[in-house]
Structures are given as C-alpha cells and as structure tokens.
C-alpha positions as CSV (number, residue, x, y, z in Angstrom):
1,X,-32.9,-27.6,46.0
2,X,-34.9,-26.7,49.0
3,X,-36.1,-29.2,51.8
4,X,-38.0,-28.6,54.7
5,X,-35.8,-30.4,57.4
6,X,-33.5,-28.7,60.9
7,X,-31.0,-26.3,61.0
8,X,-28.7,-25.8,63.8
9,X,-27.2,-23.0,65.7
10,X,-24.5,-23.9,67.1
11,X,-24.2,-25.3,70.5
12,X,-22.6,-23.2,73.5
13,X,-20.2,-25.9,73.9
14,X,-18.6,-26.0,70.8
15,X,-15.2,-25.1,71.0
16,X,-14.1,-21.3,69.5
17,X,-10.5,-21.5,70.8
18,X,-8.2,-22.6,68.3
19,X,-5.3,-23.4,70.8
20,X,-3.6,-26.6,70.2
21,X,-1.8,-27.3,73.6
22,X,-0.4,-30.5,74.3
23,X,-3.5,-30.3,76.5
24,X,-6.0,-29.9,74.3
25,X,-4.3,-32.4,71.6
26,X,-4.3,-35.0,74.2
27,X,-8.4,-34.4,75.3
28,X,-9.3,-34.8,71.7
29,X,-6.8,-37.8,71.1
30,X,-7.2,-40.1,74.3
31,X,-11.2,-40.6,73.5
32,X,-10.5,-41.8,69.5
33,X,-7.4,-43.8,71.0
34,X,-9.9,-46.1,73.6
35,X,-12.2,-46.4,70.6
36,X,-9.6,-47.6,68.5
37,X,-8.3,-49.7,71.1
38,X,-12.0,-51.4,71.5
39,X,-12.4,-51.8,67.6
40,X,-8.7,-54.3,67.5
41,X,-10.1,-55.9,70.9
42,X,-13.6,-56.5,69.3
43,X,-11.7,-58.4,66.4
44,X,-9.9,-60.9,68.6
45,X,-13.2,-61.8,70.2
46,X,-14.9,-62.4,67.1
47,X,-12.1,-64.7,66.2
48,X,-12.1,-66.5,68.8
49,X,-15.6,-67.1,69.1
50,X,-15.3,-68.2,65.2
51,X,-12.5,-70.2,66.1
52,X,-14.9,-72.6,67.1
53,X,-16.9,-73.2,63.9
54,X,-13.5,-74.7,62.8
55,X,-10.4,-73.9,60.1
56,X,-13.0,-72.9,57.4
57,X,-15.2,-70.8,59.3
58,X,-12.1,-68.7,60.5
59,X,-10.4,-68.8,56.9
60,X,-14.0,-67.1,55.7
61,X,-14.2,-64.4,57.8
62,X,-10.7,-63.8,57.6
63,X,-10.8,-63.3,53.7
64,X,-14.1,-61.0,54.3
65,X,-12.4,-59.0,57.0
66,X,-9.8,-58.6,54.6
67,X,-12.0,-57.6,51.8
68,X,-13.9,-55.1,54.3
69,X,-11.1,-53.4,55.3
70,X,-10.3,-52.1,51.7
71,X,-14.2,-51.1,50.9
72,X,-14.2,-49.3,54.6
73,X,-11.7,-47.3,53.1
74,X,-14.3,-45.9,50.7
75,X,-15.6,-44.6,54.3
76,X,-13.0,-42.1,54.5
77,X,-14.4,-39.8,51.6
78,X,-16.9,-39.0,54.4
79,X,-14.7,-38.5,57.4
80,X,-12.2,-37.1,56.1
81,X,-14.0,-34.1,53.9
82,X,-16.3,-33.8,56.8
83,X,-13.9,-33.3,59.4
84,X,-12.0,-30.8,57.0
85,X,-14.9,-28.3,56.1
86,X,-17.0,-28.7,59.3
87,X,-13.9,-28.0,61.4
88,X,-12.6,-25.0,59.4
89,X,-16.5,-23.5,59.0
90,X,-16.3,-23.9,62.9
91,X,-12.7,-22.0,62.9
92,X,-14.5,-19.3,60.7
93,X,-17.5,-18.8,63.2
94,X,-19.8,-20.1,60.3
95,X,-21.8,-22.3,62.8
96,X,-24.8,-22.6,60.5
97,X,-22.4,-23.5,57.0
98,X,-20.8,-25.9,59.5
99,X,-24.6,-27.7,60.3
100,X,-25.2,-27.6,56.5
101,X,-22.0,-29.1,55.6
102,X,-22.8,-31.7,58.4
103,X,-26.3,-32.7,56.5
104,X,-25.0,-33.0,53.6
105,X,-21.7,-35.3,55.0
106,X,-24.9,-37.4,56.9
107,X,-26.7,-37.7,52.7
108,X,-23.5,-38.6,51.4
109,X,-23.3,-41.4,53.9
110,X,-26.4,-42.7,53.7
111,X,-25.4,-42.3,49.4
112,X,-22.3,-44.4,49.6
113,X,-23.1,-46.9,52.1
114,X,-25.9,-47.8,50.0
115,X,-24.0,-48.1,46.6
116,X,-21.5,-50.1,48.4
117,X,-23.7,-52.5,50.0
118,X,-25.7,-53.0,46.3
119,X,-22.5,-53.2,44.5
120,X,-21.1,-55.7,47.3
121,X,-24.2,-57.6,47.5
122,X,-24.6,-58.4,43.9
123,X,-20.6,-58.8,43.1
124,X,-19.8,-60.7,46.9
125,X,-19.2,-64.1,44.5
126,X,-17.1,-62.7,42.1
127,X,-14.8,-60.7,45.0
128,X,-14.5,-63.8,47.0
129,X,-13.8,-66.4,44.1
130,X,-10.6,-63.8,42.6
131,X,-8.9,-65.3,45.8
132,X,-10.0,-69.0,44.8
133,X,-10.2,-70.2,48.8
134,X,-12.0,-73.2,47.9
135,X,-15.9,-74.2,47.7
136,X,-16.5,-74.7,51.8
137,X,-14.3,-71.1,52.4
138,X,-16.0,-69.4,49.4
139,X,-19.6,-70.3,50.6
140,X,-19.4,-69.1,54.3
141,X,-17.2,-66.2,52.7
142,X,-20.1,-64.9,50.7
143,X,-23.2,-65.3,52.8
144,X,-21.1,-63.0,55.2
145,X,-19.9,-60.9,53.2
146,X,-23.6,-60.0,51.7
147,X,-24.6,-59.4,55.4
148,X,-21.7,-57.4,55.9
149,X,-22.3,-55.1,53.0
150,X,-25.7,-54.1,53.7
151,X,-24.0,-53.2,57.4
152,X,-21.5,-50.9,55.8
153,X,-24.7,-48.3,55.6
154,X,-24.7,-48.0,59.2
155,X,-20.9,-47.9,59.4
156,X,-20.8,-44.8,56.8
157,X,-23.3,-42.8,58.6
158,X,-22.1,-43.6,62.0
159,X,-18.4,-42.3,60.1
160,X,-20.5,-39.5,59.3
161,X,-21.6,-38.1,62.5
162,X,-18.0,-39.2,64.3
163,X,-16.0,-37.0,62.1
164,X,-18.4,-34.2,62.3
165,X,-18.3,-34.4,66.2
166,X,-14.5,-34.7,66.1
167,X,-14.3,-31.7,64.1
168,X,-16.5,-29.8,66.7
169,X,-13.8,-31.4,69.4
170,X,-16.0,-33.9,70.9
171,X,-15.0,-37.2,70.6
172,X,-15.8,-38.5,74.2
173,X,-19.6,-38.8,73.0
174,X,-19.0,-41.1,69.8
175,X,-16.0,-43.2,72.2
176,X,-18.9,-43.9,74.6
177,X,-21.4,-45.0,71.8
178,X,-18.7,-46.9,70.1
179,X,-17.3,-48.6,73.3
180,X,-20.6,-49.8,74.3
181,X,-21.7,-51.0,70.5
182,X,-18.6,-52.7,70.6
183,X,-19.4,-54.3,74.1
184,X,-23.0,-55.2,72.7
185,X,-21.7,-57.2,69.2
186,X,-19.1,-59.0,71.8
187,X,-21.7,-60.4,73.4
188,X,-24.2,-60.9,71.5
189,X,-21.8,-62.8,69.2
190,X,-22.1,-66.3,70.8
191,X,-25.7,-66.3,70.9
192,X,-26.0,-65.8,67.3
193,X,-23.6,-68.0,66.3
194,X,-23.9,-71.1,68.5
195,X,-26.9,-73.6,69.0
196,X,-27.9,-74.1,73.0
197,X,-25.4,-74.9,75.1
198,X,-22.6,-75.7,72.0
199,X,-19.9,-73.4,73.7
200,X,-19.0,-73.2,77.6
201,X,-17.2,-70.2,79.5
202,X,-16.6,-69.9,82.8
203,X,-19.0,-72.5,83.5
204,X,-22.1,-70.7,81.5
205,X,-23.5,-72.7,78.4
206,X,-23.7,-70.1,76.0
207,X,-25.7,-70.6,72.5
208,X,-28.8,-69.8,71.3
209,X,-30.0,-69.2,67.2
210,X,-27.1,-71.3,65.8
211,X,-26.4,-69.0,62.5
212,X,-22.7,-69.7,62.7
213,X,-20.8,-67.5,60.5
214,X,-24.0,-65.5,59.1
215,X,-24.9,-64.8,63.1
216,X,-21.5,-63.6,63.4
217,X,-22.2,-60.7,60.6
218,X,-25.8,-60.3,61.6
219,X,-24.5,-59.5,65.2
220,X,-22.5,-57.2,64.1
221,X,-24.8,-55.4,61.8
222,X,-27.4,-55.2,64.8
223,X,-24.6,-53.4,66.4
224,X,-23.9,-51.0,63.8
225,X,-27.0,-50.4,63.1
226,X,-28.0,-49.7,67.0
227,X,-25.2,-47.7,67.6
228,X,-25.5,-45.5,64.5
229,X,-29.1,-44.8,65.4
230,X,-27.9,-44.1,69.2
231,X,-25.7,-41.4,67.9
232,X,-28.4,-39.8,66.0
233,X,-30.7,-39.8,68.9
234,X,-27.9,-38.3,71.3
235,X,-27.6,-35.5,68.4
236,X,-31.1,-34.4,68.0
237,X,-31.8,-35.2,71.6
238,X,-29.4,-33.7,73.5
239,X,-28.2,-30.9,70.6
240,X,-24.5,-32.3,70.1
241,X,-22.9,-31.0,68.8
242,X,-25.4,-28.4,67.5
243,X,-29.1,-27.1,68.6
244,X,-31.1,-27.8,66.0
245,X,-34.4,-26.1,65.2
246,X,-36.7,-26.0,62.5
247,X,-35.9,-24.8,59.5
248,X,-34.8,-25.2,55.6
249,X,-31.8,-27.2,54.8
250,X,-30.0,-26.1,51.4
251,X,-29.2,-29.2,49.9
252,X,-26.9,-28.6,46.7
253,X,-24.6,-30.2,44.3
254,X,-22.1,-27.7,45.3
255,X,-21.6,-28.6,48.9
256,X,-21.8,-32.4,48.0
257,X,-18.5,-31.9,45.1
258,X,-16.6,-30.0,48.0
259,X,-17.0,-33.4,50.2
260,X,-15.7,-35.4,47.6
261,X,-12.9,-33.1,46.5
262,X,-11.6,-33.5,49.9
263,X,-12.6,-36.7,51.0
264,X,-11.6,-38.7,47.3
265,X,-8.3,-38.3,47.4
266,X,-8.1,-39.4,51.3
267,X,-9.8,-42.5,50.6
268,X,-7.7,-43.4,47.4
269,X,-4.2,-43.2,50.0
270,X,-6.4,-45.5,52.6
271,X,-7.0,-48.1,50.0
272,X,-3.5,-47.6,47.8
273,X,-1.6,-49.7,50.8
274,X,-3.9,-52.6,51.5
275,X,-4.8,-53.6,47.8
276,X,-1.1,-53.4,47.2
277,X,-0.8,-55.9,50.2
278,X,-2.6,-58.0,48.2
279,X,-0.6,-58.0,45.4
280,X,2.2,-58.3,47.4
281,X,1.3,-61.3,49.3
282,X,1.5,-63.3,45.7
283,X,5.1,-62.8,46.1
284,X,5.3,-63.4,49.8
285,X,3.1,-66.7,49.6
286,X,5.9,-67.9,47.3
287,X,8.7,-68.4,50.0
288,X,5.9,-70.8,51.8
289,X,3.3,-70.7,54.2
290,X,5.8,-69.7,56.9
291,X,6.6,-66.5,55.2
292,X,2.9,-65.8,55.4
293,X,2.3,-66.8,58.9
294,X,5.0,-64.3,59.6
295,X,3.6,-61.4,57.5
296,X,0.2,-61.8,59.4
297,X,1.7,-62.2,63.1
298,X,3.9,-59.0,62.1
299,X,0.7,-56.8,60.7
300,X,-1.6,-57.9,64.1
301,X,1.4,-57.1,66.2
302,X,1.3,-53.4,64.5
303,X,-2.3,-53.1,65.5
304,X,-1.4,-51.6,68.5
305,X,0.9,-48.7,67.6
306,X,-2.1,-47.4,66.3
307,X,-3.8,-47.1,68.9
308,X,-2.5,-44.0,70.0
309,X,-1.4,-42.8,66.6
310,X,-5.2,-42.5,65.7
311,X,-5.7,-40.2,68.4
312,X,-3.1,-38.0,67.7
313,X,-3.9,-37.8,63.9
314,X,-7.3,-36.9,64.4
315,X,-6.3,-34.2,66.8
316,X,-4.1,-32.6,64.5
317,X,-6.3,-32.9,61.6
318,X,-9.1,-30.9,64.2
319,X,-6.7,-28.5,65.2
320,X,-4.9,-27.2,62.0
321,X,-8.9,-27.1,60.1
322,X,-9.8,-24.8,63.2
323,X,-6.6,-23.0,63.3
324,X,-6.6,-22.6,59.6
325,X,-10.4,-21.3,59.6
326,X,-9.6,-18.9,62.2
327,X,-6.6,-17.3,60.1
328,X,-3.8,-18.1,62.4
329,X,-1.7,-20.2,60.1
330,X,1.1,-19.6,63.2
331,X,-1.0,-21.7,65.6
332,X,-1.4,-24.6,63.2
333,X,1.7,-24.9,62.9
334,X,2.1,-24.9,66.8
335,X,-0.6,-27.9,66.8
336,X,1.5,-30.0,63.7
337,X,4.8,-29.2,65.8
338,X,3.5,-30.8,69.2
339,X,1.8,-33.7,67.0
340,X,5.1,-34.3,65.4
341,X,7.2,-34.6,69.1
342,X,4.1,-36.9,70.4
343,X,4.2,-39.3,67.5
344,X,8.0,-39.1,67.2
345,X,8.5,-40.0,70.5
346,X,6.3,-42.5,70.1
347,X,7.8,-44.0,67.5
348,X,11.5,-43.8,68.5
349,X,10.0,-46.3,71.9
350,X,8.2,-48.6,69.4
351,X,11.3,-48.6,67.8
352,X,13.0,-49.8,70.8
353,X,10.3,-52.4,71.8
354,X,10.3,-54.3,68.5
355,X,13.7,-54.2,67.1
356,X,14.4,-55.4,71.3
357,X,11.6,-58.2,71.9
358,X,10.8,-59.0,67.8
359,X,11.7,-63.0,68.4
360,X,9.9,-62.4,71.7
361,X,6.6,-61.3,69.6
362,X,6.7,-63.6,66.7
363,X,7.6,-66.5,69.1
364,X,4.2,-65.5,71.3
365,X,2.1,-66.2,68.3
366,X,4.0,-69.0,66.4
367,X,6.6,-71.2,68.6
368,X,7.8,-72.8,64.3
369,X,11.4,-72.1,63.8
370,X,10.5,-70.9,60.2
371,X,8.1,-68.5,61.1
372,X,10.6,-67.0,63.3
373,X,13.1,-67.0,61.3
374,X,11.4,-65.0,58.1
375,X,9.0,-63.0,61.2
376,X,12.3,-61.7,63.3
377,X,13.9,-59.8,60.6
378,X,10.6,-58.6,59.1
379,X,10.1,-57.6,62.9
380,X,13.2,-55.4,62.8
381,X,13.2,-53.3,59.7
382,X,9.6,-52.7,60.3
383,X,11.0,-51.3,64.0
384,X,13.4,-48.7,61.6
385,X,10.8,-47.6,59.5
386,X,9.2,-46.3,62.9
387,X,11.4,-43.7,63.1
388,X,10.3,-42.5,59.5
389,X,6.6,-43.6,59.4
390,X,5.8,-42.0,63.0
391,X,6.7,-38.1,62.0
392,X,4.8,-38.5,58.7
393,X,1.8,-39.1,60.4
394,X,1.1,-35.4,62.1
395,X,1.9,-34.1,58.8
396,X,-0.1,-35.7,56.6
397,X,-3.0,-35.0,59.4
398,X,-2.0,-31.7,59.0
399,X,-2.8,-31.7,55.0
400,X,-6.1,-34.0,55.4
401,X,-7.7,-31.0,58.3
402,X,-6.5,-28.5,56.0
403,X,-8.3,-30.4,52.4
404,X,-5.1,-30.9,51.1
405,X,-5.2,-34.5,50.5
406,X,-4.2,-34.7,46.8
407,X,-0.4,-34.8,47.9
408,X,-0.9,-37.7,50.4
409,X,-2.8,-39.4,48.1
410,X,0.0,-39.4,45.2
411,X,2.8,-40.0,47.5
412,X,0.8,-43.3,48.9
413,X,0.8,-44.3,45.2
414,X,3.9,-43.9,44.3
415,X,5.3,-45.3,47.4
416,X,3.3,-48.5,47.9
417,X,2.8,-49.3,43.3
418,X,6.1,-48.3,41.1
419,X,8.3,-48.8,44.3
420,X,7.1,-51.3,47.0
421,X,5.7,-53.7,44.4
422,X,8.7,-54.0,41.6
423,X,11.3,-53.4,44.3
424,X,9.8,-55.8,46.4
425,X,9.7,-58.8,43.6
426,X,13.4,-57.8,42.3
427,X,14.8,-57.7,45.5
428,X,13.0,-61.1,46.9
429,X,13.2,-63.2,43.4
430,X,15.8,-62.1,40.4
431,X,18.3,-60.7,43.0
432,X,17.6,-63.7,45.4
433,X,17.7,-61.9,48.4
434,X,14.5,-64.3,49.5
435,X,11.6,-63.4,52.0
436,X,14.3,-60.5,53.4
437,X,13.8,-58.9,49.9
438,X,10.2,-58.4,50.6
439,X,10.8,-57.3,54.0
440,X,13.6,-54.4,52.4
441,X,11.4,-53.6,49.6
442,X,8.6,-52.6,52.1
443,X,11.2,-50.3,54.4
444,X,12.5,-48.6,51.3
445,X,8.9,-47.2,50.4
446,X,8.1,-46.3,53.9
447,X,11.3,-44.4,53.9
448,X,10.4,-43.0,50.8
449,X,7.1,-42.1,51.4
450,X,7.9,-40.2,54.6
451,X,10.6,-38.1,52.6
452,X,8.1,-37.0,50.1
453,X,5.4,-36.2,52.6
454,X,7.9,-34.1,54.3
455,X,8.9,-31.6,51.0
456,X,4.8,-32.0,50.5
457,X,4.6,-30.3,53.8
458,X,7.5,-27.8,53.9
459,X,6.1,-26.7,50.7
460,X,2.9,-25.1,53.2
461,X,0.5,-25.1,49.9
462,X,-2.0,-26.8,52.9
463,X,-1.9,-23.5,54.9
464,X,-3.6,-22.1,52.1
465,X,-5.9,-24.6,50.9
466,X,-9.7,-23.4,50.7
467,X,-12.1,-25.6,51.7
C-alpha cells in the first residue's frame, strides 16, 4: 500500500567505499565498543543505587533484568535484518531501497516493541511466579517488569535506527545519543527512587519522588524514551544518515517478510543461550548457593570481553553486507580475515588474563572459600574456550551482514540444548564429576559450536546469500 510519508536520497556522507581496512574496521568498531561499555557501566549503578532499597529490592530487579535480557533478544530481528539489507542496498548504490528498507525496519519496531510490551504487561505475573522468588521479590518484580515492558517500545525503535546508522557506517551519532541517555537514567535514578534526603554522596542529600523500584524502571523508560526520540530528531533534522524529502513511502508485506527472514533466525541464536542458562542453573543451584555465587561472579566478569568484541562484530557484519552488495566477494573476505586476527588476538590475551588472575577475580567479588573454590576452575576452562569462542565471532558476523543467519541459528541450538544441557547434567550428577561437570559441559559446546560455525563458514553459501 501507498502512504504519503519522506523518502530519502541518500546523504553525501554515506560511505560508497567498501574497503575493510583495519582502519576503517576499527572507526566503525571503537564508537559501538564505548556504547557497550556505558550500557555494563549503567547496570552497576543501577545496582547500586538499588542496593539500598535492601536484599529484596536487588533480588527483583535482578530476576527482571534477567527476564529482559531474553525478550531484548526479540530486538535483534530488527537489528540484525536491518543492518543486513540496508547495508548491502547501500553496497549496491540503491540509496532510495536502502531508505525504504529503513522505514519499514523503524514500522517493525514500533510492531514488536508493542506486542512485547502487551504480551509482557498482561503475562509479567505468570513470567515472574515460574521462578517462585517469594511474595515480597515477586511483587516489586512485577510492578517493574510492567514498566519495563512498555519501555521495550522505545528500546526496539532506538535498535531500529542504530542498526540502520551502523549499516550506513555511522555509529559515532547513536554512541553519542546513547552515552548521554545512559548518563541521564544514571542520574536521574536516585531521584526517582529515593524520598528527600534518604541517600548521601559526596556530601549531597539526594532523593526526591520515593518510587523505589518502580522509579528505578520509570527512570529508565524516560531515558529510552528521550533518547529514542533524540535520535529521530538528529535523523530528520540533520539528514543522517539520509536527506529526506517529501514523497511516497511503499510500504509492503514483501519488504517486512525479508526483515524477518533475516532478522528471525538471529534473534532465535540470541535467545537459544540465555534461556538454556536458565535451565542450566536448576542443575547448578543444586551443588549450593556457592556454586551460584560463582556462576554469577564468572558471567559479570565476562561483561567486559565484550566490550570490544561488540565493536568488532558489528564492523564485520557492515563491511561484508557492503562488500557483498558491491560484488566484491574478495574484499569481504579481506574484512572477515582482519576481524578474525583482531578478535583472535583478543582472545588468546583474555585467555591469558583469566586462566592467570581467575582466584584473583572471583576473590574481588566473593572473599568465601567455596565460592572460590567452584568460581576458580569455572574461571579457567571458560579462559580455554576463548581461544575457540573469539574466532567464531567475525564469522558468524560475517553470515548475520551477509542474511545468512539460519546456520548460526542451528548451531546455537544444537550447541547450547542436545549438548550443553544433557552433557552438562551427566557430567555434574550420574558421573559425579560435581560443579566441575557443569563447568566441562559448558566448554565442550563452546568448543563445539565454534567447530561447526567454522565448516558453516568455509562452506561460503553466505557469499551468496540474497538479501
């Protein structure tokens, strides 16, 4: 159907070279690597202005955090089928398909967020009592999560417009909107959650509507909600990355199926490895709550090797969906290569760091000699699997720019259901290997997931995926 809306012509500044330089790689990386970096920091301040409210208050947004990072995985059906087609309609020199792909990733946003946040809304009681946290943890748990929900609108169509800057190689813009919507929740966060003068820093009373956990969300929807409307201003304002002028917007079924044939797939690999988490910490909570401090020190120790793998994927993912729309299949495979020595390098030093200092790290978290006894050795395998996990990550980059993400998205499967899971269990319980067993069963499916990517990849069916 036909709506009178904007169409853009494509801004002077968006990138036609295709070259994927360790230079250009690193231009596009370092911007989604300080976003990143703000996103972890922004969580450790809203914990520890929660940590306040008490043991409940922190156990309830801790179980919705949880909970939120699965259904943000939902997100990446946007990002990821935007970034594809808008970057290789960019490679091509279709500038106008590339707008129109970008209004219909925007609808598809606003489509998504919105189911979520109805489904969420309605079925928040039912999600949080599965995980029977108790009556004072499951009503602070809802409230926020209901809040929360309704934010995940702003948070898909924010997704939205990132992933269609990134594919048009600007990712400075959406860092510096992002860095300063992070700034703005961190601080508005004690004001909404604290009554006049309940919490002193640095000799300031801080304190103001008292909401406690629901001004913790409510914050943080503000946030979203400011920043995703910044964005959109910057956009149409300024003309980034397009010009827009106008004129009719085709709006069809067609364009919206190609999204989701990309971007389904993606999604399903994001949310095949937490919601086995879940699953898997039933066994792990079985050896004690030592064995689950441990798991949870080990995963928020892991934040940070992210931070620059995030950069680098997104790059890669860029790169190859230009490369690949410009026909030079050669230079994509340049830009996988360079990703691959980056994030292998990378890995082989993180490697290093936490097989080196792992009683070091669990000990600066938890001093209890059963946490580090059951953290340490978790610590270590997970510092072998580096060497694995790292050079997957450029490739499967590689397959997500090029629309390709059906292979990721059956190797994440199989890796983290028929063999983390039942390996995991047999190893820890009938075979008696203990907490260790958990801690093996995990490094065998990263091991095996990595191998699997890798004949994916040498297979090359992504260099001639259409999108």
């Amino acid at each position: 159907m036909r709506r009178g809306s904007v169409v853009a012509i494509a801004a002077d500044d968006v990138p036609r070279s295709t070259g994927g330089t360790y230079r250009r790689i690193w231009e596009i990386a370092w911007p989604v690597s300080i976003s990143t970096s703000t996103i972890t920091l922004l969580t450790l301040v809203n914990l520890f202005w929660i940590g306040h409210l008490g043991t409940a208050a922190v156990a309830a947004v801790s179980l919705g955090g949880n909970i939120l990072f699965i259904v943000f995985g939902i997100s990446d059906i946007v990002y990821t089928g935007t970034v594809a087609i808008v970057a290789r309609r960019l490679g091509e020199g279709r500038h106008r398909e590339a707008f129109n792909a970008s209004v219909h990733a925007v609808c598809l946003a606003v489509l998504l967020g919105g189911l979520v946040a109805l489904i969420g809304g309605v079925g928040a009681p039912a999600i949080v009592g599965f995980f029977d946290a108790g009556v004072a943890v499951e009503g602070l748990a809802v409230t926020y999560l209901r809040i929360m929900f309704v934010c995940q609108v702003f948070l898909y169509v924010a997704t939205a417009l990132r992933a269609i800057y990134q594919a048009a190689g600007d990712t400075r813009t959406p860092m510096l909107i992002n860095v300063a919507v992070v700034a703005a929740n961190g601080v508005l966060d004690p004001f909404f959650i604290f009554d006049p003068g309940r919490v002193t820093i640095a000799g300031m009373r801080l304190g103001w509507l008292g909401w406690g956990v629901d001004g913790a969300a409510i914050a943080a929807a503000l946030s979203a909600a400011a920043g995703m409307l910044l964005l959109l201003a910057v956009s149409v304002v300024l003309g980034r990355p397009f010009r827009w002028s106008l004129r009719a917007v085709r709006l069809e079924p067609a364009e919206f199926w190609r999204a989701l044939r990309v971007g389904v797939p993606a999604s399903v690999t994001m949310i095949a490895r937490p919601l086995s988490t879940f699953l898997l910490l039933k066994v792990i909570a079985s050896f004690g709550t030592a064995a689950i401090a441990a798991f949870g020190i080990a995963l928020r120790s892991f934040s940070v090797n992210w931070i620059p793998y995030s950069g680098i994927n997104a790059a890669v993912a860029t790169l190859v969906g230009h490369s690949l729309g410009a026909r030079d299949v050669r230079e994509a495979e340049r830009v996988v290569q360079r990703g691959l020595v980056m994030t292998t390098t990378l890995g082989v030093l993180f490697c290093v760091v936490y097989y080196a200092l792992s009683r070091e790290i669990i000990m600066a978290f938890d001093h209890e000699a059963a946490v580090v006894a059951a953290g340490v050795p978790f610590l270590k395998l997970m510092a072998l699997s580096f060497l694995f996990s790292a050079p997957m990550f450029p490739l499967v980059s590689a397959m997500n720019g090029a629309g390709d993400t059906k292979p990721p998205m059956i190797t994440a499967f199989l890796a983290n259901w028929p063999v983390k899971l039942p390996l995991a269990y047999v190893l820890a319980v009938p075979l008696a290997y203990g907490i260790d067993g958990v801690w093996l069963g995990m490094l065998v499916s990263i091991v095996f997931e990595a191998l699997v990517i890798f004949g994916w990849y040498r297979r090359g069916a992504w260099k001639r995926r259409a999108v």
